[in-house]
C-alpha positions in Angstrom: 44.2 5.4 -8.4 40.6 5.3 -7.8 38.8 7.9 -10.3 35.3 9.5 -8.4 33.4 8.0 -10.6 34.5 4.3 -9.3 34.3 6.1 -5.6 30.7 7.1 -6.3 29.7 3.5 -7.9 31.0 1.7 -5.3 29.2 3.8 -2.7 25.9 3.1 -4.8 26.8 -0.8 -5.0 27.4 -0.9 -1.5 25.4 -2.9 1.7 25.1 0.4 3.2 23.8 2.6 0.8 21.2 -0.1 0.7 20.7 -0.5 3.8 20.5 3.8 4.1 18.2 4.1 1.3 16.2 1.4 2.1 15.2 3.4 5.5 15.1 6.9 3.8 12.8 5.6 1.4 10.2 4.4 4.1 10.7 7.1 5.9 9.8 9.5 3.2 6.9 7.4 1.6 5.3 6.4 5.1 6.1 10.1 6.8 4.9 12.1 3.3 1.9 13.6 5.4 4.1 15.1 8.0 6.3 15.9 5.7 4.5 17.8 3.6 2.7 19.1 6.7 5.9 20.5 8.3 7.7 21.8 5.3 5.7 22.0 1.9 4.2 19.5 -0.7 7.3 21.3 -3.2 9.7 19.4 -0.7 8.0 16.2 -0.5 7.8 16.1 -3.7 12.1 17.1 -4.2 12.6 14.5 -1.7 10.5 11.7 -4.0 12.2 13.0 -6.6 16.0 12.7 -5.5 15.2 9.3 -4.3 14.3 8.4 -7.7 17.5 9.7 -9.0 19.5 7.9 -6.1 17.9 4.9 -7.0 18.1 4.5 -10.4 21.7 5.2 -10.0 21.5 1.7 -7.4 20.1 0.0 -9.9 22.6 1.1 -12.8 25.7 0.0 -10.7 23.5 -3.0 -9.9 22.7 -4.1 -13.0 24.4 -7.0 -14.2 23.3 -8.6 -10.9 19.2 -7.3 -12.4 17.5 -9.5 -15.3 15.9 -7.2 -17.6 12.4 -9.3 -17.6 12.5 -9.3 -14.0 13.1 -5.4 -13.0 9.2 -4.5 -12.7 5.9 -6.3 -13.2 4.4 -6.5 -16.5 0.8 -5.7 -15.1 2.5 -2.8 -13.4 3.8 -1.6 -16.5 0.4 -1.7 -18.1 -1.0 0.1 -15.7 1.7 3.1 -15.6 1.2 2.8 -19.9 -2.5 3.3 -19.3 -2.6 6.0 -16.5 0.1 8.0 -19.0 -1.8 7.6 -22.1 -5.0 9.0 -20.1 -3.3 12.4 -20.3 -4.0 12.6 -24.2 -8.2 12.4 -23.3 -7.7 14.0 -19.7 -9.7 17.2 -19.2 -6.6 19.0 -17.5 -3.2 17.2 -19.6 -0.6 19.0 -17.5 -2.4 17.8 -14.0 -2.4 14.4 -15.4 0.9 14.7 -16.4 2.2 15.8 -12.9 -0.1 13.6 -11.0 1.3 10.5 -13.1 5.2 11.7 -12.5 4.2 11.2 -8.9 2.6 7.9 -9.4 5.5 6.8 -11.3 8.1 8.2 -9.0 6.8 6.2 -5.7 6.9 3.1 -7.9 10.4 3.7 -8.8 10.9 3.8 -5.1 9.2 0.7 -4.2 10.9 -1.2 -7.1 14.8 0.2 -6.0 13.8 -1.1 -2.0 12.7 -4.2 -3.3 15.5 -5.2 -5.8 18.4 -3.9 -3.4 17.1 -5.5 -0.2 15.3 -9.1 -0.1 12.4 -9.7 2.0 13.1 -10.2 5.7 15.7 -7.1 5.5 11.9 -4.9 4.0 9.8 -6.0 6.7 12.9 -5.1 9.2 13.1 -1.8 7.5 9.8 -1.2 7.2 9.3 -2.2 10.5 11.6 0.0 11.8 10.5 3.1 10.4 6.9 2.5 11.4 7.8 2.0 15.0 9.6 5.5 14.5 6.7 7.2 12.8 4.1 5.4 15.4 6.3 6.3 18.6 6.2 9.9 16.8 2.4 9.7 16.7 1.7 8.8 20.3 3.8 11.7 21.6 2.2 14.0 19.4 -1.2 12.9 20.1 -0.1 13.0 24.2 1.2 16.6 24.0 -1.8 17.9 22.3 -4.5 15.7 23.7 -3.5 16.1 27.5 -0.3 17.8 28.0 -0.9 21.2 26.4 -4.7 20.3 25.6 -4.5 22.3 22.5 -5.0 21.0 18.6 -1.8 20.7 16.3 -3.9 22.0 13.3 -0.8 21.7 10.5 -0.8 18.4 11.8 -4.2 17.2 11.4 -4.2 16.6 14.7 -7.0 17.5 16.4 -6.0 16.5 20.2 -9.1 13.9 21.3 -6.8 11.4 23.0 -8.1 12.0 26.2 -11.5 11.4 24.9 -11.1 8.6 23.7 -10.5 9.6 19.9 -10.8 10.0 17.3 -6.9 10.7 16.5 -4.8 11.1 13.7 -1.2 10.7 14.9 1.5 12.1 11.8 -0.8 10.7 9.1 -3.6 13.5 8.2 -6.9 11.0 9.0 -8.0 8.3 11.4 -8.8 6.3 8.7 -5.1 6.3 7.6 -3.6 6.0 11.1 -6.1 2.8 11.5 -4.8 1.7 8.0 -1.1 1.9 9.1 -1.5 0.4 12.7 -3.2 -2.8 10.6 0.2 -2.4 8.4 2.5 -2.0 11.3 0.8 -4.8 13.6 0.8 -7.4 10.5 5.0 -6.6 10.0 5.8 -6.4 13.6 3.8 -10.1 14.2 6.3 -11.4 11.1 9.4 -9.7 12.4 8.7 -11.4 15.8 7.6 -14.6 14.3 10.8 -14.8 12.2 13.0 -14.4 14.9 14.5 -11.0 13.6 12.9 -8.9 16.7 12.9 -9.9 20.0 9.5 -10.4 21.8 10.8 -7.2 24.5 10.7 -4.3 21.5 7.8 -6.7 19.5 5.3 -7.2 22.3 5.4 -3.2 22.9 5.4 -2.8 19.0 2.3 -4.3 18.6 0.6 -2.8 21.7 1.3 0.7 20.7 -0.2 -0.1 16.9 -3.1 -1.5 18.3 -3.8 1.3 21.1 -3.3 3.6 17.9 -5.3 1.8 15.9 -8.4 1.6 18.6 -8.2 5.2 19.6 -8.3 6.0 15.6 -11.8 5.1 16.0 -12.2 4.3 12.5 -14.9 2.1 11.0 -12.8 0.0 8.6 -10.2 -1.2 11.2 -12.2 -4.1 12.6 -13.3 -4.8 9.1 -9.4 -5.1 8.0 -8.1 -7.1 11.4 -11.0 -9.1 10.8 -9.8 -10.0 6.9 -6.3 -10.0 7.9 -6.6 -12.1 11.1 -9.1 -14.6 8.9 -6.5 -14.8 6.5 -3.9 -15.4 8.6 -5.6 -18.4 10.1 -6.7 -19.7 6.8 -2.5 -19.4 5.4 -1.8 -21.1 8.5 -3.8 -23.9 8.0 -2.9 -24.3 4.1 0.8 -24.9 5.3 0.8 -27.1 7.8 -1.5 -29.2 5.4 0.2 -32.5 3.9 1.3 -31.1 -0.3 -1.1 -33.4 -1.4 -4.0 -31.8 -0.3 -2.9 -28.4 -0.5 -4.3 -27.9 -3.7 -8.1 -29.1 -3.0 -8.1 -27.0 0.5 -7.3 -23.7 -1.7 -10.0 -24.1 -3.5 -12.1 -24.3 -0.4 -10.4 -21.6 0.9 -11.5 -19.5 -2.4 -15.5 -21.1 -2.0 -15.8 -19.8 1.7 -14.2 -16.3 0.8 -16.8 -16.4 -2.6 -19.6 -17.0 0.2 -18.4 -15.1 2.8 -18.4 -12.0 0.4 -21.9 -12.8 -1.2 -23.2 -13.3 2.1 -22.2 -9.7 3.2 -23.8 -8.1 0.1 -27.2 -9.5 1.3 -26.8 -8.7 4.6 -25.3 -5.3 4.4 -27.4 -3.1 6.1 -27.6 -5.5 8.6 -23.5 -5.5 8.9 -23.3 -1.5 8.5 -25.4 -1.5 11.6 -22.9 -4.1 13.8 -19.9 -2.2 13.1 -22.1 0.8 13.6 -20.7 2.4 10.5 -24.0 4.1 9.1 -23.3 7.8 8.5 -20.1 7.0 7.0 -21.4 4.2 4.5 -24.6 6.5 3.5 -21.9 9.3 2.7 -20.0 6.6 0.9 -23.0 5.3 -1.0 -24.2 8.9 -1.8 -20.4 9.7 -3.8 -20.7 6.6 -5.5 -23.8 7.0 -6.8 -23.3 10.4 -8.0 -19.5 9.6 -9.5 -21.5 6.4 -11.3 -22.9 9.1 -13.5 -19.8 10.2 -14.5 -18.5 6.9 -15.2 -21.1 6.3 -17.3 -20.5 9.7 -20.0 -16.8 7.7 -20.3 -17.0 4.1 -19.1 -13.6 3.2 -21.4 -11.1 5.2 -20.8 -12.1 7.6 -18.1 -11.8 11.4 -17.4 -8.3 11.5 -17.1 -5.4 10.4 -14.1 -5.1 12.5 -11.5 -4.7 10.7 -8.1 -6.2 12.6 -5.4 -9.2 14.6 -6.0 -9.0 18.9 -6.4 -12.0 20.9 -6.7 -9.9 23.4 -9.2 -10.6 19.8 -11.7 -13.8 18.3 -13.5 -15.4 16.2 -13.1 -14.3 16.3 -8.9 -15.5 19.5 -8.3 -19.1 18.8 -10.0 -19.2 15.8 -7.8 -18.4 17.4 -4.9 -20.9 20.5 -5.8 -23.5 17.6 -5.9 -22.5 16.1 -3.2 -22.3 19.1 -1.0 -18.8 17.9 0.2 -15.1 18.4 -0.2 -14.0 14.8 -0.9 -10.4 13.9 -2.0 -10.8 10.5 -3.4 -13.8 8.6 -4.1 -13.1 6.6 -0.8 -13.0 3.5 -3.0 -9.6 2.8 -4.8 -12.0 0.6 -7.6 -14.5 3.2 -8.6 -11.6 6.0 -8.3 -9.7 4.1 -11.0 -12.6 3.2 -12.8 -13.8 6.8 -12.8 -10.1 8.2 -13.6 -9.3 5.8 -16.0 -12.3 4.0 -17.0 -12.7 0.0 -17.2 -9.4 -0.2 -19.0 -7.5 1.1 -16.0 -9.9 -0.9 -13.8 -8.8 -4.2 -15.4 -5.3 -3.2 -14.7 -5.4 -2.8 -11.7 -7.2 -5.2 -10.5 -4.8 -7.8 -12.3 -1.9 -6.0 -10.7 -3.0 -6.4 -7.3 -5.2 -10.0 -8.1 -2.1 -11.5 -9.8 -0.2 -10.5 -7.3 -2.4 -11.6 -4.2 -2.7 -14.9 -6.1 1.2 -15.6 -6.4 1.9 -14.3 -3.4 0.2 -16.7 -1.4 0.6 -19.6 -3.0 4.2 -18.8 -1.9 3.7 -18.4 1.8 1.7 -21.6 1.6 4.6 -23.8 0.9 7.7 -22.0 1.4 8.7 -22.7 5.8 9.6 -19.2 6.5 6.9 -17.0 7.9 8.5 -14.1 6.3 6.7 -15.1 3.3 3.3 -14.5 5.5 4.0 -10.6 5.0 3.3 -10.2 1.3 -0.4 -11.7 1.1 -1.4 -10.2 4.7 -0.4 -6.9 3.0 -2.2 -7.5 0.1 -5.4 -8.7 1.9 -5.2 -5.6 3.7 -4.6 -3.4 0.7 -7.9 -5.4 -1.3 -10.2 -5.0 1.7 -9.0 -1.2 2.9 -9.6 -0.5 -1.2 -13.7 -1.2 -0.9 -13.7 2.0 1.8 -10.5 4.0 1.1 -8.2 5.1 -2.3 -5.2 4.5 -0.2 -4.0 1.7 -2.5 -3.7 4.8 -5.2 -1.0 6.9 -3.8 1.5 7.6 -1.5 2.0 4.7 0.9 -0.3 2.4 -0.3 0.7 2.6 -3.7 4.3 1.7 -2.2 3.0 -0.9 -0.8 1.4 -2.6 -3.4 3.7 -2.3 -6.0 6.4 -3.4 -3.3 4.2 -6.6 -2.7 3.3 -7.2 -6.9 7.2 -6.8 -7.3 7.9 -9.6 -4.4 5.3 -12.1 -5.7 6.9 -11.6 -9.2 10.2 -12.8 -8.2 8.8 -15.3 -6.1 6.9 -17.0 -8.6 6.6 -16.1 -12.4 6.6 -17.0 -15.8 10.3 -14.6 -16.2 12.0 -17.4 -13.7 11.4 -20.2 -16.5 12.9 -17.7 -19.1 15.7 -16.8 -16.8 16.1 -20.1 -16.2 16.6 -20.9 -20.0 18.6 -17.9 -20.3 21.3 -18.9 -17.7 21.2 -22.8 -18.2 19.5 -23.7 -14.7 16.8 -24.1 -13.0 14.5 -22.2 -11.0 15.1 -21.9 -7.4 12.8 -24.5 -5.1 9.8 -24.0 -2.8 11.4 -24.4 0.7 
């Protein structure tokens, strides 16, 4: 006779409780604004929370099919060591404390999704849920912006559609809606081009990210289509070249985007008026310079972890007394670390998400399924959205990179060879 606890581990174990979590779990991360909007942040965060506890219980009944060396990223490890250990030096210990739990908790998530489903069955997922939360958006934004002509204020949403933006949609600012439409548009294109989606519900898909995306009026978007799209045609070109001279064009590759970058840091008022982004850079440059004094009283280890800004905490609410603003995040996921937990943390992260990038596409660039495409786009996206937004710090973007570090690990990484040793074989090949 079956016992429950055999009933409950094969319901864990099972396709479908993968397949369910996998889309409650996007869901939840991706819809956390709304959420938290409709309800209360003390449900969001019970939600995160049983999601942890459902999927470490995936991954216990799982785990003889798991490797030990290859559950999480060491540089992800680091980083979660690092952020923890701030707490002992923080200036508020118990907001560090909770503010790491959260950071910890949305990487629990994104390692559960990425061990229990492979990579075409995330960007199906994933691509599901943002159609949902998109389609959800749009009617929002039409019933407030023309049918009742009226702003959803515990939305966010502050009903401009009919003129012309900016809008929100489910996802508190345009800069996040643009941010997710880049996100959406990139996974729809790979569902489509992997032949998972057909071109009647991708076409649409993509149409209704990008109108989202252009009404959003935000200035980083055509900065991120622009680095995605450029990187898209660059990966393209690196795999249909002969293997021979693979290795030569990457290097190029890395020289132009080494150029490409200087280039823009000479020219960038010039650039700042193109994209006619002015007033929001000036307010951008302003924060930095005054949170670059801050850095400066604790350059190594920083003031502390506490994701997004409050003004109840120092040194956010001196900054933002300075500043004569209410920021929530130093709009830049680097000097947000680096201020939060100080060059240490900086080094981290960056090697979490450079590592990452790095294996990631070298990957795509010689495996033949496009599906491998999603992971760097992602990451490009995440790098470049960084330099204007701390996105790539919490919530959905934090998902999303520890989702993507996690898939270039078990792509390509020094724990296949000991695997490999461990098991008597050989790692899998490119193909």
């Amino acid at each position: 006779m079956t016992t429950p606890r055999r009933r409950l581990a094969r319901t864990l174990a099972s396709v479908e409780m993968a397949r369910a979590y996998s889309a409650c779990a996007l869901l939840s991360v991706f819809g956390s604004f709304a959420i938290a909007a409709l309800t209360s942040t003390a449900t969001l965060n019970t939600i995160i929370a049983v999601l942890c506890v459902i999927g470490v219980g995936i991954l216990w009944v799982r785990r003889e099919e798991l490797s030990p060396l290859r559950l999480a990223p060491s540089t992800l490890l680091a980083f979660l060591a690092w952020t923890l250990a701030s707490a002992v030096w923080s200036t508020a210990s118990a907001a560090s404390l909770k503010a790491w739990a959260a950071l910890a908790g949305y990487a629990v998530i994104a390692v559960v999704v990425g061990h229990i489903r492979d990579t075409l069955q995330t960007v199906r997922a994933l691509g599901d849920a943002l159609r949902i939360l998109l389609g959800a958006s749009l009617i929002a934004e039409i019933m407030s912006g023309i049918l009742l002509d009226m702003p959803f204020h515990f939305l966010g949403i502050q009903g401009e559609l009919a003129a012309g933006g900016p809008i929100q949609g489910l996802f508190g600012t345009r800069n996040m809606l643009g941010f997710i439409a880049v996100i959406a548009v990139i996974t729809f294109v790979v569902e489509w081009r992997s032949q998972s989606l057909s071109a009647a519900i991708a076409i649409p898909s993509v149409v209704v990210a990008g109108f989202l995306a252009l009404f959003s009026a935000s200035p980083t978007v055509l900065v991120l289509a622009a680095a995605v799209g450029a990187a898209s045609v660059a990966l393209v070109i690196v795999r249909q070249a002969p293997a021979a001279r693979r290795r030569p064009l990457q290097w190029a590759i890395g020289g132009v985007v080494l150029a490409v970058l200087i280039t823009i840091a000479i020219f960038r008022t010039r650039v700042i008026a193109v994209l006619d982004a002015g007033s929001d850079f000036n307010i951008r440059v302003e924060l930095w310079s005054n949170l670059l004094t801050y850095v400066q009283q604790r350059p190594a280890q920083g003031w502390g972890w506490f994701g997004l800004w409050s003004d109840a905490l120092y040194p956010f609410n001196s900054i933002n007394y300075f500043t004569q603003d209410h920021h929530g995040s130093a709009l830049n996921a680097f000097f947000d670390t680096l201020l939060q937990v100080g060059a240490g943390g900086l080094l981290l992260f960056s090697l979490l998400g450079g590592v990452a990038l790095v294996r990631s596409w070298l990957v795509a660039s010689v495996r033949r399924s496009v599906v491998y495409a999603w992971t760097p786009l992602v990451l490009v996206a995440l790098a470049v959205d960084s330099v204007f937004e701390s996105f790539t710090l919490v919530n959905a973007g934090w998902f999303l990179l520890v989702l993507c570090a996690l898939r270039a690990g078990q792509s390509r990484s020094w724990r296949e060879n000991i695997d490999a040793v461990q098991t008597s074989s050989t790692p899998l090949p490119d193909r």
